[in-house]
VOGU-3710 file (C-alpha; in Angstrom, 3 decimals, decimal comma):
1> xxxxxxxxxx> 12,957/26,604/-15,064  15,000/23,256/-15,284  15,290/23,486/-19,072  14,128/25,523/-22,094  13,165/22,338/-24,150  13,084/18,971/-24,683  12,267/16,364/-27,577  10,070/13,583/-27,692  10,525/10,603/-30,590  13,623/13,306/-31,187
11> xxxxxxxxxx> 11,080/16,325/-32,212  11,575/19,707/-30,134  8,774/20,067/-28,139  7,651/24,366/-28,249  7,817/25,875/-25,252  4,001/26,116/-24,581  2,432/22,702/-25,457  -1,270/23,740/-25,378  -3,273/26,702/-23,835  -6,913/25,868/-21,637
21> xxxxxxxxxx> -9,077/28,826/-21,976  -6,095/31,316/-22,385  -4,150/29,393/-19,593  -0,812/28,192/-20,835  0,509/24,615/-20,277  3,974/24,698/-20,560  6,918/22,084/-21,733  7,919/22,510/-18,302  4,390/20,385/-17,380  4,772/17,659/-19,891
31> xxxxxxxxxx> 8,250/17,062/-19,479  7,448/16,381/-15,990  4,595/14,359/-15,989  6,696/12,328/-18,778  9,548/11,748/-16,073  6,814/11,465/-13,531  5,307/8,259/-15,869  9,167/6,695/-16,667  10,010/6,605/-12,982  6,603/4,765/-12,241
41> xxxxxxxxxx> 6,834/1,947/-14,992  10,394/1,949/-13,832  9,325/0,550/-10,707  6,874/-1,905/-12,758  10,116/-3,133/-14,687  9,361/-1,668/-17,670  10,972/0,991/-19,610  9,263/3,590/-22,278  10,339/3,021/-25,696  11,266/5,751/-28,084
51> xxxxxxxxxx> 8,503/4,653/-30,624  6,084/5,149/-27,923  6,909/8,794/-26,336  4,369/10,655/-28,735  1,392/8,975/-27,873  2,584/8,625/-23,831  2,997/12,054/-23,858  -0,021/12,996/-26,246  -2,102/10,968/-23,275  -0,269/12,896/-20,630
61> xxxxxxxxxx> -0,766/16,176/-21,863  -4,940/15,334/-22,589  -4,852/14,575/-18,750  -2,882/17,761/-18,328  -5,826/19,600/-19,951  -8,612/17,615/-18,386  -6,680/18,663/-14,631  -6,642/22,490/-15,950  -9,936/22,283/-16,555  -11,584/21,185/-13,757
71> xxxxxxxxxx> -9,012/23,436/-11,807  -10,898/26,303/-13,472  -14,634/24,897/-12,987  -13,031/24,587/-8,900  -12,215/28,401/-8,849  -15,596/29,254/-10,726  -17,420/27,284/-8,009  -15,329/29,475/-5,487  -13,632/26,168/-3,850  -10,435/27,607/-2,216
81> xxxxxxxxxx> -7,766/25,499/-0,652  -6,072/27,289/2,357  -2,364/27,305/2,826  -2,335/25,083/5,960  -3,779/22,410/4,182  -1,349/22,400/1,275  1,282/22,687/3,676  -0,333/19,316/5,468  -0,747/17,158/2,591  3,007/18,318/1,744
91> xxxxxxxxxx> 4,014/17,372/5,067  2,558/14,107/4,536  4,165/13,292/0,876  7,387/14,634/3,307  6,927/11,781/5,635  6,661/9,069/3,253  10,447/9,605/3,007  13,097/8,781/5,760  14,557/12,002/5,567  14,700/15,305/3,834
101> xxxxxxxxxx> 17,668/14,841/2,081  16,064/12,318/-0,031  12,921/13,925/-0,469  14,893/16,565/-2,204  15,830/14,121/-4,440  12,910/12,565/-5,550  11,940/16,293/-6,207  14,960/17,110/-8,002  14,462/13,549/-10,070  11,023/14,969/-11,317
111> xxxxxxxxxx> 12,229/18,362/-11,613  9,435/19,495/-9,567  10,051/22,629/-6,779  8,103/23,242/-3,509  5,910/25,658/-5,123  5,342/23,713/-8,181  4,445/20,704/-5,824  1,991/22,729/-3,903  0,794/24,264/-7,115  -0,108/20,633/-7,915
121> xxxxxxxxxx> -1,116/19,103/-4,419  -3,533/22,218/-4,643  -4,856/21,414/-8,279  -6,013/17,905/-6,814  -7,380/19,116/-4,203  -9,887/21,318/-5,856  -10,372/18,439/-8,411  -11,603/16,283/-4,882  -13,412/18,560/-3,700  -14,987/19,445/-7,152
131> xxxxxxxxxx> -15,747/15,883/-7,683  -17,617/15,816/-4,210  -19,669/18,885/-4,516  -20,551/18,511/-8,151  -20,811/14,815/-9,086  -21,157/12,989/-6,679  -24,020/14,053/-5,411  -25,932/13,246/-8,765  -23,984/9,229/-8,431  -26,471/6,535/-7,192
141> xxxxxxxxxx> -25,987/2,676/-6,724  -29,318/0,632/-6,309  -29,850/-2,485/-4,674  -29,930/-4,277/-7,908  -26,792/-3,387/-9,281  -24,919/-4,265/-5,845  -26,425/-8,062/-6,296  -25,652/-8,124/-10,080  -21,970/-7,291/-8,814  -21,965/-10,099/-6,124
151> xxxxxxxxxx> -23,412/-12,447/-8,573  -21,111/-12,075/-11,141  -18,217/-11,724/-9,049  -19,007/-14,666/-6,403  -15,625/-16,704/-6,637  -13,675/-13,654/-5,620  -15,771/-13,060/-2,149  -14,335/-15,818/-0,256  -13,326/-15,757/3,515  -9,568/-17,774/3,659
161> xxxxxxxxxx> -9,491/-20,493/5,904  -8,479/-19,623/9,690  -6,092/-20,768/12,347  -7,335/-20,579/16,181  -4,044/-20,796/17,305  -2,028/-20,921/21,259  1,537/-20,553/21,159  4,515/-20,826/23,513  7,762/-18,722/22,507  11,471/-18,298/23,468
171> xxxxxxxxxx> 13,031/-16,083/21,890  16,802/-16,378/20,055  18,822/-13,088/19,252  19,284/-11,758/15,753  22,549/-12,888/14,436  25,380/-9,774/14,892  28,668/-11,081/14,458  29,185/-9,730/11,171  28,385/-6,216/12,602  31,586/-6,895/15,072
181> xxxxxxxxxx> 34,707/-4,841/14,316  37,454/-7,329/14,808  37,543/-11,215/14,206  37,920/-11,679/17,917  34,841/-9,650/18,602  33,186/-11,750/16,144  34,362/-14,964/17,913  33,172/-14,012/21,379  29,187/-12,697/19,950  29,029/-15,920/17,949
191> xxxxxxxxxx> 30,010/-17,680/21,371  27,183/-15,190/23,560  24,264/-16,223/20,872  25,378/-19,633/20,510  25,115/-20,198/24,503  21,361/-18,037/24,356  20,584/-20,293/21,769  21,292/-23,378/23,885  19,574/-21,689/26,476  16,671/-20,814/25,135
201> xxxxxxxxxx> 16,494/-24,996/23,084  16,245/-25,803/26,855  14,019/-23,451/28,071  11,407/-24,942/24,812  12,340/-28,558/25,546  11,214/-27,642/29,130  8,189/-26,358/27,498  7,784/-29,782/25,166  8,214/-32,658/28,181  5,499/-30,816/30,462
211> xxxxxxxxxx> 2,999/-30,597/27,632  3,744/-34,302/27,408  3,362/-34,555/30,652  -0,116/-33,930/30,825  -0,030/-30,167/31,963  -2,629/-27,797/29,848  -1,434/-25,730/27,279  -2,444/-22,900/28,680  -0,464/-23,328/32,073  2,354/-24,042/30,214
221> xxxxxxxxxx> 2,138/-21,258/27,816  2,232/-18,746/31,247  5,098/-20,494/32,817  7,725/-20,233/29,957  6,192/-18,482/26,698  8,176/-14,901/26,378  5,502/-13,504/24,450  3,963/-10,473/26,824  1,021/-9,921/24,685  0,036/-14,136/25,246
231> xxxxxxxxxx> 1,359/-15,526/27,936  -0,845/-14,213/30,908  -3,412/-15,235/28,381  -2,510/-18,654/27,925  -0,538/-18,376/24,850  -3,583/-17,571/22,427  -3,341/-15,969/19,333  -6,620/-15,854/18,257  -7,719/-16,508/14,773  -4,919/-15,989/11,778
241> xxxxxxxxxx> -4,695/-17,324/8,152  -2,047/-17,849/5,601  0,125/-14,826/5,772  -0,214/-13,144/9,120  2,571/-15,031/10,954  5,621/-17,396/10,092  5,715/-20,139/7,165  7,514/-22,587/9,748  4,353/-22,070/11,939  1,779/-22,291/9,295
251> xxxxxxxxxx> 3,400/-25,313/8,230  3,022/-27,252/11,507  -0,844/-26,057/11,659  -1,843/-27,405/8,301  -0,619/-30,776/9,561  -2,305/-30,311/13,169  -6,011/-31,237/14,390  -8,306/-29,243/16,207  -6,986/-29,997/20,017  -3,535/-31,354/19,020
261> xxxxxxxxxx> -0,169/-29,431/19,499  3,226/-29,258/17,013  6,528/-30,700/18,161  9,152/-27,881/18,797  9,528/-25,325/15,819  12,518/-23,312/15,024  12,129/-20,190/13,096  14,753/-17,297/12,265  13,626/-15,295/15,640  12,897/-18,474/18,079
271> xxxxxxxxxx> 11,810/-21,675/19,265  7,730/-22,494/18,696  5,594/-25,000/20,349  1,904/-23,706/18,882  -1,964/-25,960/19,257  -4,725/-25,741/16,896  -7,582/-24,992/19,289  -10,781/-23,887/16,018  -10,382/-23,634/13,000  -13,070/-22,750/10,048
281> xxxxxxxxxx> -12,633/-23,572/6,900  -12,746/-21,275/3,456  -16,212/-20,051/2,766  -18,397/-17,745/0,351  -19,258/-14,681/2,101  -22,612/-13,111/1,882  -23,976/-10,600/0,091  -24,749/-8,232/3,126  -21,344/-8,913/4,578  -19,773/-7,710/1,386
291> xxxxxxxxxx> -22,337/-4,835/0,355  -20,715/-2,572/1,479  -17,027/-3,133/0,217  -19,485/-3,744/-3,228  -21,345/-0,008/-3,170  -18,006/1,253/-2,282  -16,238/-0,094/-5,305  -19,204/0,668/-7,555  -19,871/4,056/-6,412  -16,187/5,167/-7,348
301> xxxxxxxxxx> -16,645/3,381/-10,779  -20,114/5,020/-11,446  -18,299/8,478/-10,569  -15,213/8,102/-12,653  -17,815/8,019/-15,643  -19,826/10,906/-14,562  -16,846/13,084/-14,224  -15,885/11,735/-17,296  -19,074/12,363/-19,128  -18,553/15,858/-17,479
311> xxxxxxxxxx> -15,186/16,652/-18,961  -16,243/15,294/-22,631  -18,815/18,038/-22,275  -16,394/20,741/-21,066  -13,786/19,918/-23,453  -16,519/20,368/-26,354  -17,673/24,426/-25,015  -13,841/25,279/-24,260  -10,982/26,999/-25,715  -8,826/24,544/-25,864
321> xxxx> -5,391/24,634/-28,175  -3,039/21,687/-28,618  0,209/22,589/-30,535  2,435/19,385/-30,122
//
């Protein structure tokens, strides 16, 4: 163990916090989930506040109990969860880390172990597959609840408005002088990117006069764009929106019309030259391309209450002690 005891709203906590049909559920438990819940609003901005600990961890615990339980329904039902597949889905919370040094860490934050992470990780899974033998199967969605959704929830189905968009880039280096060891080091890469810099101004401005020159976009666009995924294709893009590339470029669309190309761009990774070719504007979508996203939504909503339905119903026909 990491500790004997701990307090919360400065009262000693006893060393087993409830028991679930004769199984114990120890401070150990709480105290994590409790550090598990302060690091999460941490990252939210927020912080827990003394006054509040008893019913956080009084909410905590009841989720504790409600895991326990439908644990033990899992192992009634016979639902076993090999080894391997523990030891994938740790893997996997593994990766999510850039190395296993800090993974340690975050372990060591929540005073968790690799068995008392597995013992979890194996708890949930049970609880999943649980869930999708047992309730499930007993959830349905009609038709008419789907379009009562879309109805009420219209405004929020909306496809943004969308860029066609054919681009020419040339490409500037990231900025590395700081990285240099000495100032004349410094010096000479400042010199290097400032002359690839020039270079590359040209190489766009070469780009600008043929365009105004008459020559097609997309000829141009083959000749000097350094993009390899556009070039041989004429510089196009395809359709984006708001958010999928650059603000400078985004900019100079909004301000284009279908047909019509931007003056030169600069941007922290190049020089830009891009031509609105389509573009559609923001629309409602329909109900049957939504319907899906819709029954997905509702079908996970309609399951939380069954399961919850279920547990009020266990809780009531089990042994269930609570001694914080």
């Amino acid at each position: 163990m990491f500790f004997d005891y701990f307090t919360i709203n400065s009262k000693p906590v006893p060393l087993i916090v409830a028991t679930v049909n004769g199984t114990d559920l120890t401070a150990d438990l709480l105290k994590r989930e409790l550090i598990a819940y302060r690091l999460m609003i941490s990252r939210q901005g927020q912080t827990l506040e003394t006054k509040d600990e008893e019913e956080i961890a009084r909410g905590l615990l009841m989720k504790a109990i409600d895991t326990e339980l439908i644990y033990q329904q899992g192992l009634d039902k016979d639902i076993n969860i090999d080894s391997g597949t523990i030891d994938r889905e740790l893997n996997h919370i593994q990766s999510r880390f850039p190395d296993k040094k800090l993974f340690l860490a975050a372990l060591a934050a929540q005073r968790l172990t690799f068995d008392v992470l597995k013992k979890k990780i194996e708890k949930e899974l049970v609880k999943e597959e649980f869930i999708r033998m047992e309730i499930a199967p007993e959830v349905t969605v009609g038709d008419d609840k789907v379009s009562s959704f879309y109805e009420k929830n219209r405004a929020t189905f909306m496809k943004p408005e969308t860029f066609k968009v054919s681009h020419i880039y040339v490409s500037i280096p990231a900025s590395s002088e700081g990285k240099a060891e000495s100032p004349q080091d410094r010096a000479k890469a400042k010199e290097i990117i400032d002359w690839v810099k020039k270079e590359a101004r040209k190489k766009i401005g070469q780009a600008a006069s043929a365009l105004k020159a008459g020559r097609k976009f997309s000829s141009v666009a083959k000749e000097f764009s350094e993009d390899p995924k556009t070039a041989e294709k004429g510089g196009d893009l395809g359709f984006i929106m708001k958010g999928q590339t650059l603000p400078e470029i985004i900019a100079a669309i909004a301000k284009l019309k279908v047909g019509e190309s931007s003056d030169v761009i600069e941007s922290s990774i190049g020089f830009h030259i891009v031509q609105l070719t389509n573009k559609k504007a923001s629309r409602a979508m329909t109900l049957d391309e939504v319907k899906p996203e819709i029954l997905n939504h509702l079908l996970k909503f309609e399951t939380e209450k069954s399961l919850q339905s279920y547990l009020s119903k266990l809780r009531k026909k089990s042994d269930i002690k609570i001694f914080i």
